[in-house]
PyMOL Python script that loads the backbone (N, CA, C, O; Angstrom):
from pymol import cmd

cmd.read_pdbstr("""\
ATOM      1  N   UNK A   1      91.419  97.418  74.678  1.00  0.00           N
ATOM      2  CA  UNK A   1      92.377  97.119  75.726  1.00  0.00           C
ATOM      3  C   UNK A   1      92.257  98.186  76.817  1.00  0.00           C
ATOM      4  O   UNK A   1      91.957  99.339  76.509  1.00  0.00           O
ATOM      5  N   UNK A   2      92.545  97.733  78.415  1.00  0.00           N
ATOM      6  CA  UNK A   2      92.242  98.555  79.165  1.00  0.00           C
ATOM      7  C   UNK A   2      93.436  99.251  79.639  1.00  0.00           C
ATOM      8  O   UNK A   2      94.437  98.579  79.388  1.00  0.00           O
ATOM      9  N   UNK A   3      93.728 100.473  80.298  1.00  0.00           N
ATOM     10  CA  UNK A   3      94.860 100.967  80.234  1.00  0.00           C
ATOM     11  C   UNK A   3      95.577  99.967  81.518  1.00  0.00           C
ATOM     12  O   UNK A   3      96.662  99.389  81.447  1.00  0.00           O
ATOM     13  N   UNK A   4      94.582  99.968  82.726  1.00  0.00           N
ATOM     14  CA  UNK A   4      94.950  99.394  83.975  1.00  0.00           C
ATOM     15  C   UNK A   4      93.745  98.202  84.466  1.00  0.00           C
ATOM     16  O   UNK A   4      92.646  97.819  84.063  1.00  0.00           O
ATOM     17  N   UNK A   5      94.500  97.955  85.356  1.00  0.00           N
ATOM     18  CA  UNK A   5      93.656  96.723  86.501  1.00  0.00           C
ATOM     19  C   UNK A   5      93.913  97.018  87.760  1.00  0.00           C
ATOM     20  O   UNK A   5      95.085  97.149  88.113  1.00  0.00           O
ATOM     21  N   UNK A   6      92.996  97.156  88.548  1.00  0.00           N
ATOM     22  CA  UNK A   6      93.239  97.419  90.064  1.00  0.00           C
ATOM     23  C   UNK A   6      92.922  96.257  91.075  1.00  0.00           C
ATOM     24  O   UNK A   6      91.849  95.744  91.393  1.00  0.00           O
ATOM     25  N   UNK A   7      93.974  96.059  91.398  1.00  0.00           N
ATOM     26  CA  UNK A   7      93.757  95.038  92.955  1.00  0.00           C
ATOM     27  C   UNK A   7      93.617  95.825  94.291  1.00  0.00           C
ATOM     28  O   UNK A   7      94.308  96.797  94.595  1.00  0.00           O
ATOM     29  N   UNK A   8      92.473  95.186  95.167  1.00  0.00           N
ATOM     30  CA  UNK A   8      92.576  95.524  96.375  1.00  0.00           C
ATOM     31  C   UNK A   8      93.262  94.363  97.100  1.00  0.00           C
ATOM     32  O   UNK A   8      93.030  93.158  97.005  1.00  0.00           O
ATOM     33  N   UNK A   9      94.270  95.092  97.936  1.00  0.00           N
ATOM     34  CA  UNK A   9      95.262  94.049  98.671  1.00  0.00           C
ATOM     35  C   UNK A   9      94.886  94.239 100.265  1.00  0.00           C
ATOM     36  O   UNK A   9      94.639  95.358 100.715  1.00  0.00           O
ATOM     37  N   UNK A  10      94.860  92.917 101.173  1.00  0.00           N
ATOM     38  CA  UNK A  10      94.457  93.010 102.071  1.00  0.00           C
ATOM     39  C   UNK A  10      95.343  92.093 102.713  1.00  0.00           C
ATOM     40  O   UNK A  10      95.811  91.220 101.982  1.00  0.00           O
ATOM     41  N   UNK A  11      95.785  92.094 104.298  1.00  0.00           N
ATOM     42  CA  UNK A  11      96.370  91.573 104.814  1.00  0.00           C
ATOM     43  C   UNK A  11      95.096  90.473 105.519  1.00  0.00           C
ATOM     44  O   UNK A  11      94.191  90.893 106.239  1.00  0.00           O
ATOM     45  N   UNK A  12      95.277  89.018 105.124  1.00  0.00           N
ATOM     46  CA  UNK A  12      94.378  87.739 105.001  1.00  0.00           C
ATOM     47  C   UNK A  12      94.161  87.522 106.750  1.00  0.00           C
ATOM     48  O   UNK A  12      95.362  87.449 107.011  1.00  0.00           O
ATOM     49  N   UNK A  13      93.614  87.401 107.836  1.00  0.00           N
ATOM     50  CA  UNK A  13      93.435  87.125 108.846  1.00  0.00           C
ATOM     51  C   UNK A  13      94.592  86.396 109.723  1.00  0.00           C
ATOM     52  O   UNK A  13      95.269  86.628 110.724  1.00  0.00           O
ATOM     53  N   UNK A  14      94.449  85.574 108.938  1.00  0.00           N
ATOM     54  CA  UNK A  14      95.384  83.833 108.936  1.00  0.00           C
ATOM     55  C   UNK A  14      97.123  84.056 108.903  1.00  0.00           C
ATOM     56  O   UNK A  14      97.879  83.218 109.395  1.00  0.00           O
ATOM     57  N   UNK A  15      97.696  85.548 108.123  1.00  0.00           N
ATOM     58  CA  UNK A  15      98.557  86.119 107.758  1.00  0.00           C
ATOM     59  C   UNK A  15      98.779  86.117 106.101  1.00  0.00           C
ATOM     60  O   UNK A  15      97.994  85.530 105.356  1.00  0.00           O
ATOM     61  N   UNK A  16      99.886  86.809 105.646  1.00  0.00           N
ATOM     62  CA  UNK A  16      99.925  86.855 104.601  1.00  0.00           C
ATOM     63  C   UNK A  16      98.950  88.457 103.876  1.00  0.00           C
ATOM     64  O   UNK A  16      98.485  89.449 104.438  1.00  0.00           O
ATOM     65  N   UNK A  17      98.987  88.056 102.558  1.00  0.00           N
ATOM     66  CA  UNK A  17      97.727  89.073 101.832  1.00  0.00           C
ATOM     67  C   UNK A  17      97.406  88.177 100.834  1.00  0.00           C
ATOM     68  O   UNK A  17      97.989  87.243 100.284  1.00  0.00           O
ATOM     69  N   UNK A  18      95.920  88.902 100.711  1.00  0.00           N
ATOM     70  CA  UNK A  18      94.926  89.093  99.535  1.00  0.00           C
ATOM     71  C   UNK A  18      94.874  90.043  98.527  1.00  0.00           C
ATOM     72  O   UNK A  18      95.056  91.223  98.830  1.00  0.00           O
ATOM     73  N   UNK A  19      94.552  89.574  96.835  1.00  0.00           N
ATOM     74  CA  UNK A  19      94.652  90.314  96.112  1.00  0.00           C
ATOM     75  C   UNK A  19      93.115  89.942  95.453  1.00  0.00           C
ATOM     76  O   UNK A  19      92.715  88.787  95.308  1.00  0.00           O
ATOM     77  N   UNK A  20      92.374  91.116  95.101  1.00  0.00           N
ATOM     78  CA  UNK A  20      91.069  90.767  94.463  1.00  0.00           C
ATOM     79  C   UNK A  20      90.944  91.545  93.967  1.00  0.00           C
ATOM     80  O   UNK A  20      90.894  92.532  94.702  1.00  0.00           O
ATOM     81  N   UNK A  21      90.762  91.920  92.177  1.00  0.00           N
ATOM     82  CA  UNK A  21      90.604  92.870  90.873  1.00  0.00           C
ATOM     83  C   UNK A  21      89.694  93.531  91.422  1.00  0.00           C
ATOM     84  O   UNK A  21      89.449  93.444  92.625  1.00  0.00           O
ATOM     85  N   UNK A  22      89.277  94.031  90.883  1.00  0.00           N
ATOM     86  CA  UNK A  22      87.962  95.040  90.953  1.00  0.00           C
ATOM     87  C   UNK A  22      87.311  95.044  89.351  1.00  0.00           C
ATOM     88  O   UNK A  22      87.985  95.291  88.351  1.00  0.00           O
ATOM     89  N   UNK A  23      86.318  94.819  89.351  1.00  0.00           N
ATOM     90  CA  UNK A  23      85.295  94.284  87.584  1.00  0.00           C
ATOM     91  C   UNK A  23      85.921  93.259  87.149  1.00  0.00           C
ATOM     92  O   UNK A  23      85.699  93.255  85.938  1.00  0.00           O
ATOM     93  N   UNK A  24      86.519  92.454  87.387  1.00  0.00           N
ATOM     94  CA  UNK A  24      87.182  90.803  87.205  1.00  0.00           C
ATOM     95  C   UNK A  24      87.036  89.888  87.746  1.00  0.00           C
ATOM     96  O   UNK A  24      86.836  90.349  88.871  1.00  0.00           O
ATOM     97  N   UNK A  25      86.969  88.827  87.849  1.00  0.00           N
ATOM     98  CA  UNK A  25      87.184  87.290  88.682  1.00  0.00           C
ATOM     99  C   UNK A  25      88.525  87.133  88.697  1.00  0.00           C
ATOM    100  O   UNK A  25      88.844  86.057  88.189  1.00  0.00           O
ATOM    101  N   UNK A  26      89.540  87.852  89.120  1.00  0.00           N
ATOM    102  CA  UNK A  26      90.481  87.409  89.736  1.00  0.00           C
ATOM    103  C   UNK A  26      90.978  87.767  90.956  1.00  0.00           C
ATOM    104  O   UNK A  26      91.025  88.943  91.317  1.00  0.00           O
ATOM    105  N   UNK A  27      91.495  86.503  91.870  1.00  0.00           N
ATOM    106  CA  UNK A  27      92.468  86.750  93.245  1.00  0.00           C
ATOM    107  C   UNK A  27      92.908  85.603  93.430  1.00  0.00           C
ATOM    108  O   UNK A  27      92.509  84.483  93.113  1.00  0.00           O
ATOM    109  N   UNK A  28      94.013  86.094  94.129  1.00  0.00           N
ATOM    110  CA  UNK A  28      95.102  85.323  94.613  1.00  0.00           C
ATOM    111  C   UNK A  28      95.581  85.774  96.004  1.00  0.00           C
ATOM    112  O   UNK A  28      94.871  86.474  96.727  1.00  0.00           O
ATOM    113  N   UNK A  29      96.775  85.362  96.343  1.00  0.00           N
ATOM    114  CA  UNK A  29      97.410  85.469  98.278  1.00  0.00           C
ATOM    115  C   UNK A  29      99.015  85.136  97.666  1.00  0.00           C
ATOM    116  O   UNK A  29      99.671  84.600  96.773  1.00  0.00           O
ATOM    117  N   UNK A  30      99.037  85.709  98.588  1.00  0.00           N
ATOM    118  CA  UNK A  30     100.941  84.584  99.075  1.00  0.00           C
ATOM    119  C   UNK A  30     100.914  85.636 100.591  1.00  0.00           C
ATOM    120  O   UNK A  30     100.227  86.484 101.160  1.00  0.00           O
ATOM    121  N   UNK A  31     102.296  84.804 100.725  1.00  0.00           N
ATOM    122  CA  UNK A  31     103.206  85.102 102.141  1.00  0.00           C
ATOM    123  C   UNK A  31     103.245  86.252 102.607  1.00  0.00           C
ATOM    124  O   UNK A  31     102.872  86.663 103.705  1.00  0.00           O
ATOM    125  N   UNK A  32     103.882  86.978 101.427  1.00  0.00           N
ATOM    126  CA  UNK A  32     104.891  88.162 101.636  1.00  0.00           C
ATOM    127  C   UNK A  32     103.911  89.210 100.409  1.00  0.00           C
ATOM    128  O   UNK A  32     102.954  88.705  99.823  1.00  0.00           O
ATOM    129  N   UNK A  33     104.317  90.650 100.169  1.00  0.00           N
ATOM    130  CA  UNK A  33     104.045  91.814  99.145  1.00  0.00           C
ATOM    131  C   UNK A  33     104.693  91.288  97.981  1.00  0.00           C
ATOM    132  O   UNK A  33     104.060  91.014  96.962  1.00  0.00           O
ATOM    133  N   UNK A  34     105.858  91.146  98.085  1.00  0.00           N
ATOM    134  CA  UNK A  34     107.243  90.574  96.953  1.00  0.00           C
ATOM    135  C   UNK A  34     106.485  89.396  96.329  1.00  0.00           C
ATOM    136  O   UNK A  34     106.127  89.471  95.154  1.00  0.00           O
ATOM    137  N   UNK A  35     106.217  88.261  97.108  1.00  0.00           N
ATOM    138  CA  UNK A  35     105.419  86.895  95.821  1.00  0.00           C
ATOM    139  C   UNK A  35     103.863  87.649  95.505  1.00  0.00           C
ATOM    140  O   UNK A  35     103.316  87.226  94.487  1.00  0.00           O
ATOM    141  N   UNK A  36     103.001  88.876  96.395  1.00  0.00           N
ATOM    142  CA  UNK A  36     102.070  88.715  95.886  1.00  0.00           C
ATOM    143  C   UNK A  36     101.944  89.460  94.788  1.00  0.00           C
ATOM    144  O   UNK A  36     100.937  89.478  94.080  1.00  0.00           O
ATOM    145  N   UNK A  37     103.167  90.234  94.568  1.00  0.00           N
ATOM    146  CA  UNK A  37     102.994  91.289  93.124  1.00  0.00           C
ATOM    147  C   UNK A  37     103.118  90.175  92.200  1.00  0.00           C
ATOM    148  O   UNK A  37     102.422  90.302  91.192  1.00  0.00           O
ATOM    149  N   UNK A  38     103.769  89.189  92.266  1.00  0.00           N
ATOM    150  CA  UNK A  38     104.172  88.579  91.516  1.00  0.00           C
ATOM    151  C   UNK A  38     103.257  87.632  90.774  1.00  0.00           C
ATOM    152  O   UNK A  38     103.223  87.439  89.559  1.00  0.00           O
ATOM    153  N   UNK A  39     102.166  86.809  92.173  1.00  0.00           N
ATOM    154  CA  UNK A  39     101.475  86.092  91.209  1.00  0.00           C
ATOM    155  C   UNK A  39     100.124  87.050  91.155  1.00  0.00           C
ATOM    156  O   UNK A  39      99.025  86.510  91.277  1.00  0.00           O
ATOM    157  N   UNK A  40     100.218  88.366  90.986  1.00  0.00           N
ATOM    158  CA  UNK A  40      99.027  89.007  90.472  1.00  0.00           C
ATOM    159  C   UNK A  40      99.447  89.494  89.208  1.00  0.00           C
ATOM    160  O   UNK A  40      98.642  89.376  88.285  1.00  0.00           O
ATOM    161  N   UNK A  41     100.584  90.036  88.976  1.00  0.00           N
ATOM    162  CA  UNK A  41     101.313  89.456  87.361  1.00  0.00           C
ATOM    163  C   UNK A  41     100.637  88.294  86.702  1.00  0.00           C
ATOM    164  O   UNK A  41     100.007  88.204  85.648  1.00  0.00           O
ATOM    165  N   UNK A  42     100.983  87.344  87.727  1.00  0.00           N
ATOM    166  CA  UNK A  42     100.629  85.602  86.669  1.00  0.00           C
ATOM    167  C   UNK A  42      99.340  85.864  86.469  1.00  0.00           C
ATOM    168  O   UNK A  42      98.810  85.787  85.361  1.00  0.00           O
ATOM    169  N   UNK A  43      98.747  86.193  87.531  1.00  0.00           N
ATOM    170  CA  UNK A  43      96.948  85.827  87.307  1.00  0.00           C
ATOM    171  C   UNK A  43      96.335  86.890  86.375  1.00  0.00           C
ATOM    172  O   UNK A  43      95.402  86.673  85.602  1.00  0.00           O
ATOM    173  N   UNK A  44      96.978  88.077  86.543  1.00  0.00           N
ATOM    174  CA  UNK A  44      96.569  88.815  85.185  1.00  0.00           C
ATOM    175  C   UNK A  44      96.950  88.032  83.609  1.00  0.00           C
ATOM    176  O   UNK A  44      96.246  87.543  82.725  1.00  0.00           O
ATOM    177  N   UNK A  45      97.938  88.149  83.734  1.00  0.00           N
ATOM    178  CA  UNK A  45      98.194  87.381  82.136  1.00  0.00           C
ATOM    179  C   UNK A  45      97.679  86.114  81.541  1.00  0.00           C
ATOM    180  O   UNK A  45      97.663  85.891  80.330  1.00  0.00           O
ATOM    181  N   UNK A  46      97.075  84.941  82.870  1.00  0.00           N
ATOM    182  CA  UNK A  46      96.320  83.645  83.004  1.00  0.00           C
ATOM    183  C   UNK A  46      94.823  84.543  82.367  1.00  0.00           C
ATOM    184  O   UNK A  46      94.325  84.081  81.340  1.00  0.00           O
ATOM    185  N   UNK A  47      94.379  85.388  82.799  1.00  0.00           N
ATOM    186  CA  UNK A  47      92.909  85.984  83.158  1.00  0.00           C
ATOM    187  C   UNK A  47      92.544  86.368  81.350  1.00  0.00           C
ATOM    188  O   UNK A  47      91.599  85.955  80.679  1.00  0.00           O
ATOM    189  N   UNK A  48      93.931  87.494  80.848  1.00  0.00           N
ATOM    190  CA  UNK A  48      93.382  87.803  79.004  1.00  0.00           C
ATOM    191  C   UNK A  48      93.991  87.192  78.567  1.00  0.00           C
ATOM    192  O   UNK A  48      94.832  86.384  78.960  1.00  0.00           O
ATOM    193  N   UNK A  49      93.378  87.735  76.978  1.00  0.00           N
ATOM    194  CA  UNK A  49      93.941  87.343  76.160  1.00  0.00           C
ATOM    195  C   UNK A  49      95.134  88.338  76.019  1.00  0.00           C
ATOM    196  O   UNK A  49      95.292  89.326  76.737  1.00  0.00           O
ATOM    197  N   UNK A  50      96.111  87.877  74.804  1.00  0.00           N
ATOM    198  CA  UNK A  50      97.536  89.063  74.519  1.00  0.00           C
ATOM    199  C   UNK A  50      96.820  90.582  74.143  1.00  0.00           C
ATOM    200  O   UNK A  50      97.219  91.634  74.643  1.00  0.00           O
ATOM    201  N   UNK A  51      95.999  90.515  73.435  1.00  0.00           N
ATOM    202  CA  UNK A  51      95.303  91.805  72.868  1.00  0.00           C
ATOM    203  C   UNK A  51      94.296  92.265  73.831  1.00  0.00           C
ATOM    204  O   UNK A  51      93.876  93.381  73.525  1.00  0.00           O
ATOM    205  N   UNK A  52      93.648  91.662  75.139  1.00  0.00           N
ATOM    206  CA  UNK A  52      92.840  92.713  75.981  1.00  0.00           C
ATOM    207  C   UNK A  52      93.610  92.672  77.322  1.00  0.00           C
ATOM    208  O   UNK A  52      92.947  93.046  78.289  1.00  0.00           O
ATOM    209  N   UNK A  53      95.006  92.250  77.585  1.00  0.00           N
ATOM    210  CA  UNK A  53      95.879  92.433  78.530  1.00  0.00           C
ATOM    211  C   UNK A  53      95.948  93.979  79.091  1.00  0.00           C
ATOM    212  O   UNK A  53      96.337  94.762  78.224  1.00  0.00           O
ATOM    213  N   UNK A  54      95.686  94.508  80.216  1.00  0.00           N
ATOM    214  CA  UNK A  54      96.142  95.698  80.715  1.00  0.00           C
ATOM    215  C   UNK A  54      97.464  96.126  80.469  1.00  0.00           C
ATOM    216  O   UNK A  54      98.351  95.312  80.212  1.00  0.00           O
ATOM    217  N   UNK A  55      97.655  97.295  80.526  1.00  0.00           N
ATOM    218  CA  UNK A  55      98.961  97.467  79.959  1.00  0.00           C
ATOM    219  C   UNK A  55      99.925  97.989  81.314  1.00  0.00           C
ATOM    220  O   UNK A  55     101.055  98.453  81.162  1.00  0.00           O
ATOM    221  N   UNK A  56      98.911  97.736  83.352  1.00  0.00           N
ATOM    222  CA  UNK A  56      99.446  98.572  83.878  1.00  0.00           C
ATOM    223  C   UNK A  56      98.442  97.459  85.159  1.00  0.00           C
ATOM    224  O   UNK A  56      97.333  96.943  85.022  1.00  0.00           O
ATOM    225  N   UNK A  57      99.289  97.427  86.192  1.00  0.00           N
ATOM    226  CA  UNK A  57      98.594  96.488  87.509  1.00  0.00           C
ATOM    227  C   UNK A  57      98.605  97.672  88.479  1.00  0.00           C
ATOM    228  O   UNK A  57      99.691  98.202  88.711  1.00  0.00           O
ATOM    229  N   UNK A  58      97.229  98.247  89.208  1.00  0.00           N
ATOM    230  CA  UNK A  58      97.553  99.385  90.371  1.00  0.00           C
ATOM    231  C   UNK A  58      97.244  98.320  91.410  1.00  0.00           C
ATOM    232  O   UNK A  58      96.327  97.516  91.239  1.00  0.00           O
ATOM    233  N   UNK A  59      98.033  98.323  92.510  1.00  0.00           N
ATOM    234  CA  UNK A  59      97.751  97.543  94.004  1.00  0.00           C
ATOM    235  C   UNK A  59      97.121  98.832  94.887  1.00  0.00           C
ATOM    236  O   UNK A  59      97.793  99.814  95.202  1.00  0.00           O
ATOM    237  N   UNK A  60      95.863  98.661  95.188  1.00  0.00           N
ATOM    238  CA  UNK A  60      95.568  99.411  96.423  1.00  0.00           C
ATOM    239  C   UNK A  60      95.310  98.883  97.635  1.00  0.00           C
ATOM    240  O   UNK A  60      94.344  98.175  97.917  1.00  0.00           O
ATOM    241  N   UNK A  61      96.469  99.347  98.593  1.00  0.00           N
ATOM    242  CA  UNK A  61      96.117  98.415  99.808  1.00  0.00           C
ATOM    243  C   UNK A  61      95.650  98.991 101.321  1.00  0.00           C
ATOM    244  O   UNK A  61      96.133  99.849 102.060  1.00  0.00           O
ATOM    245  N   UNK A  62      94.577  98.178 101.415  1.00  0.00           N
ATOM    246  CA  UNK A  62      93.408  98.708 102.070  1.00  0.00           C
ATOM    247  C   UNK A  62      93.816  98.165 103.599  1.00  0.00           C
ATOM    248  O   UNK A  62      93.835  96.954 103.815  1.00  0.00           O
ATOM    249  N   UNK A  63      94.128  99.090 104.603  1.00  0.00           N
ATOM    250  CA  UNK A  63      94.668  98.680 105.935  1.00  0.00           C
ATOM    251  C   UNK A  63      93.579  98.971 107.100  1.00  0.00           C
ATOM    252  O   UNK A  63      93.766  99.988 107.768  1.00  0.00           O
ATOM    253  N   UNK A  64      92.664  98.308 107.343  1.00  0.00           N
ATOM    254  CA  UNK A  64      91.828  99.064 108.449  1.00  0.00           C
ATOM    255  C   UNK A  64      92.725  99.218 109.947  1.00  0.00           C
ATOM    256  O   UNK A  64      93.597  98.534 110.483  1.00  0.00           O
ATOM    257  N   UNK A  65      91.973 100.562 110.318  1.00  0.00           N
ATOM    258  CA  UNK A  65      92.836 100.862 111.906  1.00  0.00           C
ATOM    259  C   UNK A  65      91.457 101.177 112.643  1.00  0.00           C
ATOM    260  O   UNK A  65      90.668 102.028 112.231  1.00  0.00           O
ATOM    261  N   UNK A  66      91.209 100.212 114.046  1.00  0.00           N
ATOM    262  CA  UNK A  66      90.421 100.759 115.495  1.00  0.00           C
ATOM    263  C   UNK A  66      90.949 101.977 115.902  1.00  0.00           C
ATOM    264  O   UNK A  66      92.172 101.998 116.042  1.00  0.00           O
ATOM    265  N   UNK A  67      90.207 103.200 116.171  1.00  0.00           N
ATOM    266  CA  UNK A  67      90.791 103.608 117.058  1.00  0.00           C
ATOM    267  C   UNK A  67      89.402 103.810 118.604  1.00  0.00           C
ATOM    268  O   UNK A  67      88.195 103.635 118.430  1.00  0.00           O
ATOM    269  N   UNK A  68      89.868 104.088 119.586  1.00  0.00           N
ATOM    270  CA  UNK A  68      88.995 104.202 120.867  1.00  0.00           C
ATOM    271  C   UNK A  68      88.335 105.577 120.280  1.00  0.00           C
ATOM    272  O   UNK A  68      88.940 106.308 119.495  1.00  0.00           O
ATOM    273  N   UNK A  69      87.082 105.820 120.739  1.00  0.00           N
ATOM    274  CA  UNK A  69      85.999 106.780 120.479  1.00  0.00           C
ATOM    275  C   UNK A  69      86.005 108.033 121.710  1.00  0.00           C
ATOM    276  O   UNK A  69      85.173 108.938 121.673  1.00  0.00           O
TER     277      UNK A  69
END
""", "prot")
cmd.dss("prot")
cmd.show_as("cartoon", "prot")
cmd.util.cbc("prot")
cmd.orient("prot")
């Protein structure tokens, strides 16, 4: 069992965010931060089994900024 799972969270073009594991096939989106913790909960627990479930979800969220040179 792994201790954690890390999502990179990204704000989606279109609006909203993106959530995508890192060493997994999982992602998901919603609206808001609030539904997307939520269905990255679901999609973790959809993704193992009860016995190789993480015991811990880290969100890292990745914000790019322009600045003039």
């Amino acid at each position: 069992m792994q201790k954690e799972i890390i999502f990179l969270v990204e704000e989606a073009p279109e609006g909203g965010y993106t959530a995508k594991a890192l060493g997994h096939c999982i992602c998901t989106e919603a609206d808001s931060v609030a539904k997307l913790k939520k269905r990255v909960q679901e999609a973790t627990r959809c993704h193992f089994e009860a016995e190789e479930k993480p015991r811990y979800i880290r969100l890292r969220v990745v914000k790019d900024q322009v600045i003039p040179v």
